[in-house]
C-alpha positions in Angstrom: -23.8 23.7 -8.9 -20.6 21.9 -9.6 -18.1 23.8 -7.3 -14.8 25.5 -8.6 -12.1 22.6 -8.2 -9.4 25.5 -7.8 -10.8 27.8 -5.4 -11.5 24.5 -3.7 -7.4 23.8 -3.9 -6.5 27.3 -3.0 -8.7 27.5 0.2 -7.3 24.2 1.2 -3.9 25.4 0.9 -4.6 28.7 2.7 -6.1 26.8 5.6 -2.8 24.4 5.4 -1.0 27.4 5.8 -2.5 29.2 8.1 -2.8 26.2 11.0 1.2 25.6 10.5 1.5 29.5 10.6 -0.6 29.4 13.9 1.2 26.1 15.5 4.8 27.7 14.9 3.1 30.6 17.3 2.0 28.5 19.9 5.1 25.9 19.8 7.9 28.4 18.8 11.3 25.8 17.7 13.4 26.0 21.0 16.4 26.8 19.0 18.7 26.5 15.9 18.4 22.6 15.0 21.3 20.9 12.9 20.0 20.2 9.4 20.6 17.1 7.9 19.3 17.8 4.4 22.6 19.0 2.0 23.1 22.9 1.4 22.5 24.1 -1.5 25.7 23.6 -3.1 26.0 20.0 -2.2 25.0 17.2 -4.6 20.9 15.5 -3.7 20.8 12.2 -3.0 18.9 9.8 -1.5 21.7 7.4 -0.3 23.3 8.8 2.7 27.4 9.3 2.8 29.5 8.2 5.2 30.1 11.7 7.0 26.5 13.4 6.8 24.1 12.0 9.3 20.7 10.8 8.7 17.2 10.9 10.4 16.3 7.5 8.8 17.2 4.3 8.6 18.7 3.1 5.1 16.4 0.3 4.7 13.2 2.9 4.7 15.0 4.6 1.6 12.7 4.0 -1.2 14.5 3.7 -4.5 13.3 2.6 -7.7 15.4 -1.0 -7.3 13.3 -1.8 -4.1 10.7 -4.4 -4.4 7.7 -3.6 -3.1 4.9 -5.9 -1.5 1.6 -4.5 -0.9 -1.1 -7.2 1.1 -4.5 -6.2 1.5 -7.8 -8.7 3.1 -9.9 -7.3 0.9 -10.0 -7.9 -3.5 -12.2 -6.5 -6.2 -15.2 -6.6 -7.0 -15.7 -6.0 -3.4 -15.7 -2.5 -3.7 -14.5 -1.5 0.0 -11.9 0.7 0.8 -9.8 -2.2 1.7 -10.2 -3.2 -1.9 -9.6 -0.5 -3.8 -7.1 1.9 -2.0 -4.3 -0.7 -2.0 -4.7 -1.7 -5.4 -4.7 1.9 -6.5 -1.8 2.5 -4.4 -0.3 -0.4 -6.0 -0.9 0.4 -9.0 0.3 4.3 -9.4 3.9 2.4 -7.7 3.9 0.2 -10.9 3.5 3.5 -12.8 6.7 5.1 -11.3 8.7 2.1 -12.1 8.8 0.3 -8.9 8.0 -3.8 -9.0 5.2 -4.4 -7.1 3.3 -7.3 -5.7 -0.2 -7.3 -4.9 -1.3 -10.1 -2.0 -5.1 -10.6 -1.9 -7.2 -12.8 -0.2 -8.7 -15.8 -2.6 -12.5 -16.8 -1.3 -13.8 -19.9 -2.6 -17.0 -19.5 -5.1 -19.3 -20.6 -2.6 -18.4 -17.2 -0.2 -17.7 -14.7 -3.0 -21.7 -14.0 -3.0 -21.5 -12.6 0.5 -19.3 -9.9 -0.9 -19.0 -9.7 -4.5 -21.9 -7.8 -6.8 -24.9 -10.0 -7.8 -23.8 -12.3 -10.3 -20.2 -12.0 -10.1 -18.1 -14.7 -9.0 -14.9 -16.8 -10.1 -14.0 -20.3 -10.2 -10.2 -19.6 -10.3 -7.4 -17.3 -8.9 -7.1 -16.1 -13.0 -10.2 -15.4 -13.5 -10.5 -13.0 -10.5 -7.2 -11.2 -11.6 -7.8 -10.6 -14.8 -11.1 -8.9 -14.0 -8.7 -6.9 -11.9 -6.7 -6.1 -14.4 -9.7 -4.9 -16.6 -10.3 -2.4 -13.9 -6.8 -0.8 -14.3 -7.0 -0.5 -18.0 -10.9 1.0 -17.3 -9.0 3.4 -15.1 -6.5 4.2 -17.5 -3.9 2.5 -15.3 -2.5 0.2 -18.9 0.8 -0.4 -17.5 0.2 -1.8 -13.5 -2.8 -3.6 -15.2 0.3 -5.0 -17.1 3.1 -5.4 -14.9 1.8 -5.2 -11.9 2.3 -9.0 -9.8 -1.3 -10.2 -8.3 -0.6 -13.1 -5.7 -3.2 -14.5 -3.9 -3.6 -16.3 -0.2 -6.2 -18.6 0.9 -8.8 -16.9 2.7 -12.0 -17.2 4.7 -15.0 -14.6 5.2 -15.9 -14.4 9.1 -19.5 -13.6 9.8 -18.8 -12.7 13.3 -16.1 -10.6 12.6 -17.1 -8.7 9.9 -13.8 -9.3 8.5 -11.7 -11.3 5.8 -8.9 -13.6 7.4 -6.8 -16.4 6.3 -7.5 -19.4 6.5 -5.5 -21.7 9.5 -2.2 -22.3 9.0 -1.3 -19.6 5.9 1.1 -17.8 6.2 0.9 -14.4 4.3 4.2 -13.9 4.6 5.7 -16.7 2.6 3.0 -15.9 -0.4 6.2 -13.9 -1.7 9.3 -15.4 -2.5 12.3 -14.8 -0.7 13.9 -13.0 -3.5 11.0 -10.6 -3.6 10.6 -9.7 0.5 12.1 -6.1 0.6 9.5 -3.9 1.4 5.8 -4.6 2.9 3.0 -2.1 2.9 0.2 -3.3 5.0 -3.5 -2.3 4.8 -5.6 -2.7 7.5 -2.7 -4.6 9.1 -4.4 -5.8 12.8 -6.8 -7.7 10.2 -3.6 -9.3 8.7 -2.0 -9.9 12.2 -5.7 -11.1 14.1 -4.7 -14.9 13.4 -0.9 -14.5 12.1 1.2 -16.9 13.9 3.8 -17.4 11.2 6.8 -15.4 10.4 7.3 -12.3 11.5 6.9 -9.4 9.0 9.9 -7.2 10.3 11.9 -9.9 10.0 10.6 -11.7 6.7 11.2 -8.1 5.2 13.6 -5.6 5.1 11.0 -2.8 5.8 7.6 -3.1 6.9 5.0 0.4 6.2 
């Protein structure tokens, strides 16, 4: 039997509830805290003024103008969740208006069989994208499929790791350009950091997720 989708939700939810109900029992707030979210008469925004103190740090401040760089080690058709959840998260950032670049690892022809589905492969970078980008539009995702920047870094499949990994001497962090290095969201980052001995991401961006 297909289950209800909305009972599903509503359970979830009364189990959210319930454990934060529960927790604020156990770990009562030891006191009145200063807020530092505007009053209800006060103007939103997401910019903080010069009087009304913050809990974050401006450059985490997410705003449509931010450029946004999302770098994976893993690239369809290898359907792993290394794959597929950063382009998807890419994607649905596109779709909100953000500019977004997508850094995936390129494996030559000769180790996309190791990986890929039987009988897919690519001879170039543009190949390999644009059946990428077929997968957005299959997935109803028409505008990242077209606006969405896919860059690509050299790469290297290692057996004995299991793992994808650049190959020696790149430098993931300069497959952006300058201009474009304001916010990084890493996936599976200590597989991006194993054999990274160039830049520094915290200080190649202005914000690193």
């Amino acid at each position: 039997l297909q289950p209800n989708l909305k009972v599903m939700m509503q359970t979830v939810g009364s189990l959210l509830v319930l454990v934060s109900t529960t927790a604020a029992l156990i770990y009562p707030s030891p006191g009145p805290q200063r807020s530092h979210l505007p009053s209800s008469d006060q103007p939103m925004s997401y910019l903080p003024s010069v009087n009304q103190p913050t809990s974050y740090l401006p450059s985490s401040d997410l705003h449509l103008d931010r450029k946004i760089t999302v770098a994976t080690t893993a690239a369809l058709p290898w359907m792993t969740g290394t794959s597929v959840n950063p382009l998807l998260r890419a994607a649905h950032l596109v779709e909100r208006g953000y500019s977004v670049s997508l850094v995936l690892p390129w494996l030559t022809p000769e180790q996309q069989p190791k990986l890929f589905p039987s009988g897919v492969t690519f001879d170039s970078q543009p190949q390999q994208e644009q059946w990428i980008r077929d997968w957005l539009r299959k997935a109803d995702l028409d505008t990242a499929a077209d606006s969405l920047c896919v860059r690509f870094y050299p790469a290297i499949y290692e057996e004995f790791l299991g793992a994808v990994i650049q190959r020696s001497g790149v430098d993931i962090t300069q497959v952006v350009p300058p201009s474009e290095r304001d916010v990084a969201i890493l996936d599976e980052p200590e597989h991006l950091n194993w054999y990274h001995h160039g830049t520094q991401w915290q200080k190649a961006y202005k914000h690193v997720v």
